[in-house]
C-alpha positions, 0 to 999 in steps of 0.5 A, a space after each residue: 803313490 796311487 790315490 785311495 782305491 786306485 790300483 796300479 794294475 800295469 807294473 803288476 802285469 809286466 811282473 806277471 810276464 817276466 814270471 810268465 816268461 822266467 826260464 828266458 830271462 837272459 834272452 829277452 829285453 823288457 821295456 815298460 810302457 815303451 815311448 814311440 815318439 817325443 809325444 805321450 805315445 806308448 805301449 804297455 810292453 815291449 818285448 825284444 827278443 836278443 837272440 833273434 833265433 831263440 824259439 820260446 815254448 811258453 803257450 803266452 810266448 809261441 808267435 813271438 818274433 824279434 819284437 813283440 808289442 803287449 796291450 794290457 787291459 786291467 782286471 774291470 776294463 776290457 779290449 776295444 776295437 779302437 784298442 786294437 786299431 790303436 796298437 795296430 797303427 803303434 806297430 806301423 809307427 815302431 816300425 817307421 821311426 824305429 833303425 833296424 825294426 822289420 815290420 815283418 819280424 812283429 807280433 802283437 799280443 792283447 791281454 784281458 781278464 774277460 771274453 773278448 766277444 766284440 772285438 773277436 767278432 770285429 776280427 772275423 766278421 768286419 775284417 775276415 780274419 780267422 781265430 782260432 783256441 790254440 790251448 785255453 785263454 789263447 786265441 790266435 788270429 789270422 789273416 794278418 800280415 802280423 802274428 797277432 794272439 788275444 790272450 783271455 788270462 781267466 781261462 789260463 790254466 793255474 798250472 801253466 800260467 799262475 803269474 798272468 791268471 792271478 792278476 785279478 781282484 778275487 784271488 781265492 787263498 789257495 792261488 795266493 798260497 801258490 804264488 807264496 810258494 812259488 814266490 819263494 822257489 824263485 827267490 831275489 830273482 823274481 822281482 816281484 815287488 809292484 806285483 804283490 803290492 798289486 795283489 796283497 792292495 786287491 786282496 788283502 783278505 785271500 792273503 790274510 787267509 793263505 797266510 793263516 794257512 802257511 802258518 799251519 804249514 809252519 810257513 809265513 808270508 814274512 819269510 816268502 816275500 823276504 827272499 822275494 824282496 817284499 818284508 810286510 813285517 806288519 802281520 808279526 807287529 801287528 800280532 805283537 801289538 795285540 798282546 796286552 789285549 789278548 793275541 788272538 783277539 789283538 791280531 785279528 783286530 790288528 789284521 782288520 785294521 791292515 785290511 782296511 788300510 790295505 783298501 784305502 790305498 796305503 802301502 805295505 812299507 807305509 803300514 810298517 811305518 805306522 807301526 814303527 810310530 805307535 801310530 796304529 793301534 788295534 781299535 778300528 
């Protein structure tokens, strides 16, 4: 478990581009913080494609190759130049130390929530590249002998890129609202366990709220992330809890304590077990 007001960003981030990348599922090998070496060398995702033809359309996915190394920056920190020399020697060594890998079937892909001005600017100025917005939040760079792409994911369009625009600490009720529904669509397969624990852990209260507005939909986040795989029973408990003091007094009270706990770094299932305890009242 993460300590208080840490928050593990990178599991979310590879939910988010299996979401992303969802239609070719089937087709496409995930593999989380790849060990490149028996020393402490990894990258944050590595993708294989299985059918080396397989041509994806999706606007994240469009330069990638057989295989394909992902730099994540979280949502406050940001892409370095060093980060970017880090991952270019990490595709070198792949490539050395790994049979069968041809250097000339990699791309790379670098992902921030924000402008990536100094290293776009190292890139083209230093370095003589070109880059180039081929559709919003996507830069593709040229000039290398590897496909490369910087993905700025605050400028996605929510429509085309809900998963990957999302991973933010001030997600707003009607894009939480979206992933509930979209969630939902997907059902078991969707494998979206570390991603909302991100998201619900960041913000707590723009899901409270997209709740709130499911309810009027006669829809509810219990029934969302059941089929999704996560149950946070603890808004109908707390609800329940709160009827001696009045229900909707109690489950505000009880919304702002799961709210603070949430921010303190408990986990939804932790929550729940306080719960089942009688050890969480309604008075914060």
């Amino acid at each position: 478990m993460p300590s208080a007001g840490k928050t593990l960003w990178h599991p979310a981030f590879v939910d988010a581009i299996r979401m992303e990348l969802f239609d070719y599922r089937d087709s496409l090998e995930f593999k989380y913080e790849h060990p490149l070496n028996t020393e402490p060398l990894c990258v944050d995702l590595l993708i294989i494609k299985k059918p080396k033809d397989l041509v994806i359309e999706k606007n994240i996915a469009r330069i990638f190759r057989g295989d394909n190394i992902l730099e994540y920056k979280s949502p406050g920190d940001y892409l370095s130049v060093n980060d970017f020399l880090k991952v270019n020697a990490y595709a070198n060594l792949y490539t050395a130390i790994t049979p069968g890998v041809d250097f000339a079937d990699l791309s790379l892909t670098f992902v921030e929530n924000r402008h990536p001005r100094k290293l776009l600017r190292y890139l083209t100025g230093t370095r003589g590249y070109k880059a180039e917005e081929t559709s919003p939040g996507i830069y593709r760079v040229t000039g290398d002998y590897l496909p490369i792409q910087i993905i700025e994911s605050r400028k996605l369009l929510e429509q085309e890129n809900l998963w990957l625009r999302s991973l933010v600490k001030d997600l707003q009720a009607v894009n939480a609202g979206s992933i509930i529904d979209e969630a939902r669509k997907r059902g078991d397969k969707a494998q979206l366990g570390a991603y909302l624990n991100v998201l619900i852990r960041a913000n707590p209260e723009a899901f409270m709220e997209a709740e709130n507005m499911a309810r009027k939909k006669r829809k509810t986040l219990e029934e969302v992330f059941t089929e999704a795989g996560f149950i946070p029973e603890w808004t109908e408990r707390a609800r329940v809890q709160g009827r001696e003091q009045g229900l909707e007094q109690g489950k505000r009270e009880g919304e702002r304590n799961i709210i603070n706990l949430l921010k303190s770094g408990k986990s939804a299932e932790e929550i729940i077990q306080l719960m089942e305890n009688g050890i969480l009242g309604m008075s914060t």
